[in-house]
Every structure is written in structure tokens, then in C-alpha cells.
N, C-alpha and C positions, 0 to 999 in steps of 0.2 A: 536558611540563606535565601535573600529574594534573587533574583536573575538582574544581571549586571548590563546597567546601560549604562552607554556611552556619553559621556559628558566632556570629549576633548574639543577645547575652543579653538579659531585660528586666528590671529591676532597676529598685530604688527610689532616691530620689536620695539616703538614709540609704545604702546600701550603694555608691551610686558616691563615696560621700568616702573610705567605708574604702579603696577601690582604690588609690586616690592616694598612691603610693608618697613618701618621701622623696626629695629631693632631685631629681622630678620637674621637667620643662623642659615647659612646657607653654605650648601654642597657645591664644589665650583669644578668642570670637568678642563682638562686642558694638559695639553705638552707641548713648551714651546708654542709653536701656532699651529699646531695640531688640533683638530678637535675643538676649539675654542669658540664659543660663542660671543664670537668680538660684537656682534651689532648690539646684542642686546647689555654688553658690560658699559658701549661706549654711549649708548642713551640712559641707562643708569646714572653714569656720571652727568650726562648734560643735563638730565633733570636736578641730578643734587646741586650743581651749578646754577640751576637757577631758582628750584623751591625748598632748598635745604634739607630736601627727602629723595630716597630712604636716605635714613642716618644711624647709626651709631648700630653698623653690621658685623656680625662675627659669620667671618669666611674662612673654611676650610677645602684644603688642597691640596695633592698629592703630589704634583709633580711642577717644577717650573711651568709659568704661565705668563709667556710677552715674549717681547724681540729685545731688550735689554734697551730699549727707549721708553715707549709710551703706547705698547698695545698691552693684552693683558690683564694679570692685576697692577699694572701702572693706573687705571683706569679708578684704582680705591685709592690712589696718594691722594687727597684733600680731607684737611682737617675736620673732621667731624662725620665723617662719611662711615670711619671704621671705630669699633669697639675694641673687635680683639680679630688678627690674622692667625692660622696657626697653617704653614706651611712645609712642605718638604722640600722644595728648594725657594730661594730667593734672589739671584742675580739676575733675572731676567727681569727685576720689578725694582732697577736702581730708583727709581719716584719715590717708593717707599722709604727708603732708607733715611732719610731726614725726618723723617716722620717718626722711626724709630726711634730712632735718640733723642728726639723732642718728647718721647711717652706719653704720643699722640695716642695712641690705643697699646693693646698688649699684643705680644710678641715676640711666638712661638718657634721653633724648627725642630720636625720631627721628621726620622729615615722617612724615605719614599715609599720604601716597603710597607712600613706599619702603616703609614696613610692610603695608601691605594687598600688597603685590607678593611681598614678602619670601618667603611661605610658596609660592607658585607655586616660588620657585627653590631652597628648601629641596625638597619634592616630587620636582623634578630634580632633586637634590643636587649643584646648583651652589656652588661655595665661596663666594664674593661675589657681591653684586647691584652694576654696576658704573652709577651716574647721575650728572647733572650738580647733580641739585637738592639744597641744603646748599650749593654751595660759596660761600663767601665767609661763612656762618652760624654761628651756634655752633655748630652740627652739625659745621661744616670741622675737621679736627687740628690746622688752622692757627691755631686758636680754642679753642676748649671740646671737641671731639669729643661733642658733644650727654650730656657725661656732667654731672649735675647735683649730685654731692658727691663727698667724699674717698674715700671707700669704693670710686666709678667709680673711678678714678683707676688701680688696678691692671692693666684689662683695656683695651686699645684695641681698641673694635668698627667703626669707621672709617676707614681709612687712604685715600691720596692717590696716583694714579696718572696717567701720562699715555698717551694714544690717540691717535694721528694728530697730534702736538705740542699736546692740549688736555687741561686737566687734569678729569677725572674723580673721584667719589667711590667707593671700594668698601667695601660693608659685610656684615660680616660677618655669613652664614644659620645661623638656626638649627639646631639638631635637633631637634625636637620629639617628647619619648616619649609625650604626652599630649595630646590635643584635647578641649574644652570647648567643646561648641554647643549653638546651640538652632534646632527648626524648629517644623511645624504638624503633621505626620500622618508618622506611622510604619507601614509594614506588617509582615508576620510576617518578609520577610526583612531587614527593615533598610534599605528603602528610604525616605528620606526628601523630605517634599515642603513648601514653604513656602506654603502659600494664603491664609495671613492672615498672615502677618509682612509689613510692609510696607516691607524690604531683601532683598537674599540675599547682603550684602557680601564674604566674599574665605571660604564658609564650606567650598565644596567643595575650595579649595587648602587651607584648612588640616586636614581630613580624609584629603587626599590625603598632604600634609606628613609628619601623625603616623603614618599606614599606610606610609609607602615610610622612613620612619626607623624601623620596626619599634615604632613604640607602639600605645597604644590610643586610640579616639574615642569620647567618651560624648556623646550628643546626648537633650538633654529635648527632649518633644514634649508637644502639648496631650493625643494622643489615637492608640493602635494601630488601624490598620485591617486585615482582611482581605489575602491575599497575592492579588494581582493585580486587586485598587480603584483602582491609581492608572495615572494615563497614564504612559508613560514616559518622555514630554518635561516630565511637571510634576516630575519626580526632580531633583532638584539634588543630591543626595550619595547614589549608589549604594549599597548594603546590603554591598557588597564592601569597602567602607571603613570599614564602623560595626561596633563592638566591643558595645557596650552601649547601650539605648533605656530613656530614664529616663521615665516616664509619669506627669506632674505629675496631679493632683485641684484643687491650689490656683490656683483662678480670678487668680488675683494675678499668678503665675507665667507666665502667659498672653498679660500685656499687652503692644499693638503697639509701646508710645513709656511714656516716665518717666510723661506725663500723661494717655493713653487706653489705655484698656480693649479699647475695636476701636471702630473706624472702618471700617465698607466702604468707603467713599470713597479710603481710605487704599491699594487693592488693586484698587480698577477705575477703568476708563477710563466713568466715568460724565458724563454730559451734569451740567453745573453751569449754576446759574442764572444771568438777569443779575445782575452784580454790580451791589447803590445807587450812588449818587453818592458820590463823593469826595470828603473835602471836610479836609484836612490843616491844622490851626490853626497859622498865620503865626508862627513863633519863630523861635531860632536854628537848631533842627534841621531845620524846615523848610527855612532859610536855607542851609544844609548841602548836603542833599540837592537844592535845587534846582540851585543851582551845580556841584554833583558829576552831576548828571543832563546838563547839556550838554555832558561830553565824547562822549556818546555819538553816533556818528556812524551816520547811516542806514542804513550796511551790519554794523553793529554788531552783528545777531541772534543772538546765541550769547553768553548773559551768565549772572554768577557774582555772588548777591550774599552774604556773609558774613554771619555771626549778630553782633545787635546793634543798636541803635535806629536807626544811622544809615545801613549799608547797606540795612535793613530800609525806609527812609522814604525811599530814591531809589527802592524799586521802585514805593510808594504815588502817589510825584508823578508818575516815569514814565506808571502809569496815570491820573492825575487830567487830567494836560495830553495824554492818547490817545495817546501816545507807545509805548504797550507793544506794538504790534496783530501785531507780526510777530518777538516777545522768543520765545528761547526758553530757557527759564530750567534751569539745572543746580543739582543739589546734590551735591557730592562721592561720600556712601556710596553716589551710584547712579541718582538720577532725574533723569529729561527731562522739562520741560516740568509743568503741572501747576499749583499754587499753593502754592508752596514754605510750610514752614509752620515757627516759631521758638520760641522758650521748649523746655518739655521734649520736645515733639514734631518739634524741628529736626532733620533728615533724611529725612522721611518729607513727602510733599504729599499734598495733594487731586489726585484725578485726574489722577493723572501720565500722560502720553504713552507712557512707556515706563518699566522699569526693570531695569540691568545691573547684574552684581555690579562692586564696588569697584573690584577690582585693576583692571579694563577701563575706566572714570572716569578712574582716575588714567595711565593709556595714554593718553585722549583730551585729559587737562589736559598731560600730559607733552609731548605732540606739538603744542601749541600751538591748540590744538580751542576754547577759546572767547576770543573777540572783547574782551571787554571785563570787569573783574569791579570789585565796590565792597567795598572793605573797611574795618574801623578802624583806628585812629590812636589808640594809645596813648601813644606815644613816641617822638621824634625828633630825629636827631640832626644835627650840621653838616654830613654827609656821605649825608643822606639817608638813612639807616640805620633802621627800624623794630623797637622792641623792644614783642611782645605777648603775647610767653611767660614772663616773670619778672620780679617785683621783689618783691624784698626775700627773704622766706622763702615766698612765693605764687607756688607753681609749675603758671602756666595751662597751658603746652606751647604746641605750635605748630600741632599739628593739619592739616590741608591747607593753611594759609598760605604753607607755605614753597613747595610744589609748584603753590598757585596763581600766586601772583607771581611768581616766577623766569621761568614760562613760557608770560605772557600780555600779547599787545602792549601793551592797556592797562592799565593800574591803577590805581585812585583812591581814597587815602585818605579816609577822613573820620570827621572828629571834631573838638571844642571845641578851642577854642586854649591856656584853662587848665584846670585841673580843680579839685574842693575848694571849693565852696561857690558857684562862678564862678554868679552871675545878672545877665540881661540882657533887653532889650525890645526889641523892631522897633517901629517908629513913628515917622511923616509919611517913610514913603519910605530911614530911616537905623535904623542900628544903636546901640543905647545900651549901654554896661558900667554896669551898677548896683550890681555887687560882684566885683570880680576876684577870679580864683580865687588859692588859698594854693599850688599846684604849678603850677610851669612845666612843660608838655609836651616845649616844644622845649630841648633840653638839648646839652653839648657833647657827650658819647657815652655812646647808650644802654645800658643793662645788662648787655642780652643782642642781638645782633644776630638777628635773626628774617626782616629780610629787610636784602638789601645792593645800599646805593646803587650803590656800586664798579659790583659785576657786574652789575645791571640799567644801567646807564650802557652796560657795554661791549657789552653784548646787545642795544643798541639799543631798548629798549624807551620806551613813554610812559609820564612817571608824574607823577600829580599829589597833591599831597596840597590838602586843603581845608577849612580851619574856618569858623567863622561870620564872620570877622572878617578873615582873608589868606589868598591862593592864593599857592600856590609850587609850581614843578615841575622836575624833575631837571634839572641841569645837569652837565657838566664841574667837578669838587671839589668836587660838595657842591647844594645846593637854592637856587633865584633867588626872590624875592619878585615877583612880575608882577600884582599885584591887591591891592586892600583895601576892607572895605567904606566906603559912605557913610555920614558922621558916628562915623569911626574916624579918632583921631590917626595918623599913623605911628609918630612919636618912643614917646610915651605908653601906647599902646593896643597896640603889637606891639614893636615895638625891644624896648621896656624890659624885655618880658615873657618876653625868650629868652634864653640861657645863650652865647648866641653874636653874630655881626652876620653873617646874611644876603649873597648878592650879591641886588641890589636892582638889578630890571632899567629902563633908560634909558627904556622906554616903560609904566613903571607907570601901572598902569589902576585906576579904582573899579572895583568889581564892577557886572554889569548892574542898573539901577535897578528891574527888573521885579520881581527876587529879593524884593525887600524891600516889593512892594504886596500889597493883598488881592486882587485878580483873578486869574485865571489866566491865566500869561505868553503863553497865544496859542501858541506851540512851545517847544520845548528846544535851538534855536539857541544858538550861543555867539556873545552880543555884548555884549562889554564895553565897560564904562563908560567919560567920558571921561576923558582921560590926570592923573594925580595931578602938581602942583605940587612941585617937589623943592626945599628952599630950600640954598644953598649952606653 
């Protein structure tokens, strides 16, 4: 082996678009507007815009990447730009989606897990990444092969294997000629360090990825410093690995999350204050959340809750009723612990405990590492089936969904029973429907399988789902009805309102009468109401 110089260039983010060869495979870093190398995607595109180069790219990505307008991969919606996308989520990159259905390029949706992991075993040049999570999904061959139009249709990036008589997923690693990151400081040799990014998600595997498949790595940074300024444990992606250091000016280009600028809070383990009082206004969501907060069992400390009002307002109650004192709260791209935080800023917390890259989260979710997680309920089907990745021509993706549920004891839907216009009031102790919604939730089979009753059935797992109005939880073929609220029909208020008929279990219960008063229930016990009247 000769002795290794240095060959990192520093270049502007104008001349790292020129680089960008056609027909380039590229590793694309990003959550949300996390980490995103916006300068260099958003001169990508103005060059394609105006020399028809790079064209016809196959980008891979782990995690949502945009603000659900036009940063992002919005920056690859133009016809000709893209080959093939294969992503783990995709609502942030609404641009795309016309392009999809048009079978403008191909495309893909795979868990977030196996993609943050993917580039680790590309690196290795491992031919497949071989997991359990996807199967029974649209993601399974047996299904959709996570390809989401015509255009997929040609390439099978999934196939179906068996290990010790168990069936397994394997999927196919990429090559990567091209790495697209972003950090905080660059020095003269190209070593990079994150101090104010408040991720470091899967950015050294895919550095590593594009360097051992013989590409290049351009990484923006806010700012160059001096060769030998930085510790050597703050290096997250060695200088060994970097081809090109793009040195942004634009303050914009900077930011930690879609909606902050910077936050230190977002980067240390800073003393936070007490939090005021609690104090959650009595609705259905309330109603929600509180019933979704008593599966949680004492030994329960290791919990997941999803983006969205409803898993977001079981951690609220949690802490209203002192129930949280010993939570320790995850977020996928990376954080322990901390004050998990949602809207544009989802992934990143207040004074997190700790923080690992991606690919290592999705080892601790994989391995069945947290206890209990609260997600939504989109869509559901007679078979316990969850679809929260697609309908119609609106493709959300799946995101960590599919990696969280698959392989976590418990799991708790929650969301409305209807949707489309559905309002309702608590009051003297019962639940009132004041205008049902125009969409049934609960349907004969979901669109898109996202998670699967089958295989959580056969893995044993708990699972409930929970609206304001009925609890049901997995059974043997399908979902049981075991609760409803007080001053809710059966017939009326839930039968009518499903695509299907329930198994309705022998000892249906109201829901606990506490759910539905103004006080605070005193704990998050589970004690249901008494037993529901069945008439023959």
C-alpha cells in the first residue's frame, strides 16, 4: 500500500452540479431539512433546467427529503432528470408524484430501516441486505414489491428467500458512483464534523458506500476550518472519504430542521426547565389518547411515538396524568430521550440524552429495543391490515412504520373512526356524533398493506387499535371489537359505519367512564367500563 494523499477539492456548489455525471446512482443524505444538502440539489436542477444535464439519475434515500413543497427531492420532479427514485418516504416530495403516475422514471418505496442500513452493506459490497421487515407488505413480491407504477414493474429490487425454514426479504444494494451530504465544519483535509446538525443519520455509510464503489462524495458544509482544529472523535466522515467540500455563504442553506434556523438546544444535553401545567381540552382526541395511553404497562420504558396529533397527544396525557417520569422516548433518525419535537422540526428534540446515527436505531428497532410505540390509523382493514402509505395518487411512503411495527411488542393505533367532516362532543360523562364523517376508515381491504395483521398475529405481538368511539385488538382472521364508548350505539355509531362486520367479543365493555370527565383519571390503569348489553 502506497501512503495516502490528499486529494479533497473545494468547490462551489455551481461547480459540484457540473460534476454530476449523467446517468449517475447516487446516495442522497437528508431528513426532512435536516442535514440536506439544499444548495448543491437546488443547482443540480438549475443546470438541468438549462443544459438537460445530469439526466436520467437513479437516487436512493432513506428518509423523507423536502418541506412538502419544493426543497428537497422536489428539486428531481423534471422530466428527464430522473431514471429511477427508490425511497423510504415520500410526502415531502408532493413534485414528484405526477411524475409518478406519468412513469416518468421508476418507483420505488422501501422501510426506512432497510434504507438507512442499505448503504452500510453496499460499502461492504454485499449483494443483498437480507431482513424480515416488509414481509407480508407491499414491500413482499408476494404483493407490490414496494414498486409504486408501471415503469417499476421492469426491475425486481426485492426478492423472497428462505433461512432456517423462515422466510426472509432480500434486497437489492446499491452502487453508489455519487454521495450528496451535508455537515457543519470541514477542515483543509476533508475531514468532516457535525456540531450543529442535529442528526448524523447513516451519513458516514454512505460516504463510505460511494468511496468503496469507486465514486465521488461532495459534502456542503457551513464553514472550512484550519487542518488539525478538530478532535478526532468529533470526525464523523473522515477526509479519506471526501472528494469535494462545498462551502455554502447562504445562511438558509445552514438550517438545522425545515423550520429552525439553529437551536442549541437541539445539539446539547442542556438542563430544561420545569415544564407548566398540563392541561389537554377534553375532545375526541383527548379521548384518543387517553385510552391509547393505558396499554401502557409499568415496565414499558422504552417508547416510540409517531408524527401526528394523535400519537403526539398520548405523550401530552402521559405527562399530564405523571405517568412519563421514567419514558424514555425514541425518534427513528437517531435520538434518546429528550423532548421529541413534530411539524417541520420532527426528528430532531430538545436536549436529547443521546444521539446515534440511523442505521444503529434501526438495529435497536429491528432487535425489538422499544417496549411499546403509538402510531396512526389511517386505514383499516378486516384483517387488521394498516394502509398509511397511499391512496389514491398521494404517495406518503411508509417511512419507519413498517420497521417499527413489525418488531415491537406493542402497538397502538390511533385515530378517528371516520374521517371528512366527522364532528363530535364529550359531554356529562358520553360521547356524542354530531356529524359523521363522509369516509369510512374501517374498510374491507386496505389499498396498500403498510403493516400486516397476518404476520403480526403470527409474531405474537399486541396490538390495538383505538378511536374515539370503539377499541378492537388483533385476533386470530382479523380484528375483535372489545369496547365502545359511553352514549355510542353499537348498531348505529360503529356496525354501520364499517365495510365489514367485526368479531364482537362476548364480554364487550364501555370504555372506562374516567376517559370522558374533566378531571384527571388519577393513573393510566386499564379499567374498563362495565360490560355492553348484546341484544339477540
Amino acid at each position: 500500500m502506497g501512503c495516502f494523499l490528499m486529494t479533497v477539492q473545494f468547490i462551489n456548489s455551481e461547480k459540484a452540479a457540473e460534476l454530476i455525471p449523467d446517468n449517475a446512482t447516487i446516495a442522497l443524505e437528508g431528513f426532512l431539512g435536516s442535514d440536506v444538502a439544499e444548495e448543491i440539489l437546488e443547482n443540480i436542477r438549475k443546470r438541468f433546467d438549462t443544459e438537460g444535464h445530469p439526466k436520467d439519475l437513479e437516487v436512493w434515500h432513506a428518509s423523507g427529503i423536502g418541506d412538502g413543497k419544493d426543497k428537497g427531492t422536489n428539486n428531481f420532479a423534471a422530466k428527464g432528470l430522473l431514471r429511477r427514485l427508490v425511497g423510504g418516504h415520500w410526502a415531502l416530495a408532493p413534485q414528484l408524484e405526477p411524475l409518478v403516475a406519468e412513469n416518468d422514471f421508476e418507483a420505488y418505496n422501501f422501510p426506512q430501516g432497510v434504507m438507512s442500513q442499505i448503504f452500510r452493506d453496499s460499502a461492504a459490497h454485499k449483494p443483498i441486505q437480507i431482513s424480515r421487515v416488509g414481509l407480508g407488505t407491499f414491500v413482499d413480491p408476494d404483493f407490490e414489491g414496494g414498486k409504486l407504477n408501471e415503469a417499476a414493474k421492469k426491475d425486481d429490487l426485492v426478492s423472497k428467500m428462505k433461512i432456517h425454514g423462515e422466510d426472509y426479504l432480500a434486497y437489492e444494494v446499491p452502487k453508489p458512483n455519487v454521495a450528496i451530504l451535508r455537515g457543519t465544519y470541514a477542515d483543509e483535509d476533508g475531514n468532516i464534523t457535525f456540531d450543529d446538525e442535529p442528526l448524523t443519520l447513516e451519513s458516514t455509510s454512505i460516504a463510505m458506500a460511494a468511496h468503496n464503489n469507486g465514486g465521488k462524495v461532495f459534502v456542503q458544509v457551513k464553514r472550512v476550518l484550519k487542518k488539525g482544529s478538530m478532535k478526532p472523535k468529533d470526525i464523523r466522515i473522515p477526509g479519506l472519504l471526501v472528494d469535494y467540500v462545498v462551502e455554502t455563504s447562504n445562511i438558509e442553506m445552514t438550517k438545522q430542521s425545515t423550520d429552525t434556523q439553529f437551536n442549541p438546544d437541539y445539539v446539547n444535553q442542556a438542563v430544561i426547565k420545569e415544564a407548566g401545567a398540563i392541561n389537554v381540552p377534553l375532545d375526541a382526541k383527548k379521548v384518543i389518547a387517553r385510552r391509547a395511553a393505558m396499554y401502557k404497562n409499568d415496565n414499558d420504558n422504552i417508547v416510540n411515538y409517531g408524527i401526528g396529533k394523535y400519537p403526539e397527544t398520548v405523550s401530552l396525557i402521559l405527562k399530564e396524568e405523571g405517568a412519563a417520569e421514567n419514558i424514555t422516548t425514541t425518534v427513528e433518525p437517531g435520538t434518546f430521550g429528550g423532548v421529541p419535537m413534530g411539524g417541520g422540526d420532527f426528528g430532531c428534540a430538545i436536549s436529547p440524552e443521546s444521539t446515534i446515527d440511523q442505521p444503529y436505531m434501526f438495529d435497536f428497532y429491528d432487535g425489538g429495543g422499544i417496549d411499546i410505540t403509538f402510531l396512526g390509523l389511517a386505514e383499516l382493514d378486516k384483517l387488521g391490515n394498516i394502509n398509511v402509505s397511499k391512496f389514491g395518487p398521494k404517495i406518503a411512503g411508509t417511512g419507519g412504520f413498517v420497521n417499527i411495527t413489525q418488531n415491537t411488542p406493542t402497538v397502538v393505533f390511533t385515530g378517528t373512526f371516520t374521517a371528512g367532516g366527522l364532528r363530535e362532543e364529550v359531554k356529562d360523562g358520553e360521547l356524542h356524533i354530531l356529524k359523521e364523517g363522509k369516509v369510512n376508515k374501517l374498510v374491507n381491504n386496505v389499498e396498500q398493506i403498510t403493516f400486516s395483521g397476518p404476520v403480526s398475529y403470527e409474531n405474537k405481538q399486541n396490538i390495538y387499535y383505538i378511536t374515539e368511539r370503539a377499541v378492537f385488538k388483533l385476533v386470530d382472521g382479523g380484528i375483535e371489537l372489545i369496547e365502545i364508548a359511553p352514549g355510542i350505539d353499537l348498531q348505529k355509531d360503529v356496525l354501520d359505519h364499517m365495510d365489514f362486520k367485526p368479531q364482537i367479543s362476548d364480554d364487550l365493555r364501555y370504555m372506562d367512564s374516567r376517559i370522558f370527565e374533566e378531571p384527571l383519571m388519577g393513573n393510566v390503569e386499564n379499567h374498563p367500563g362495565e360490560k355492553v348489553a348484546l341484544h339477540a
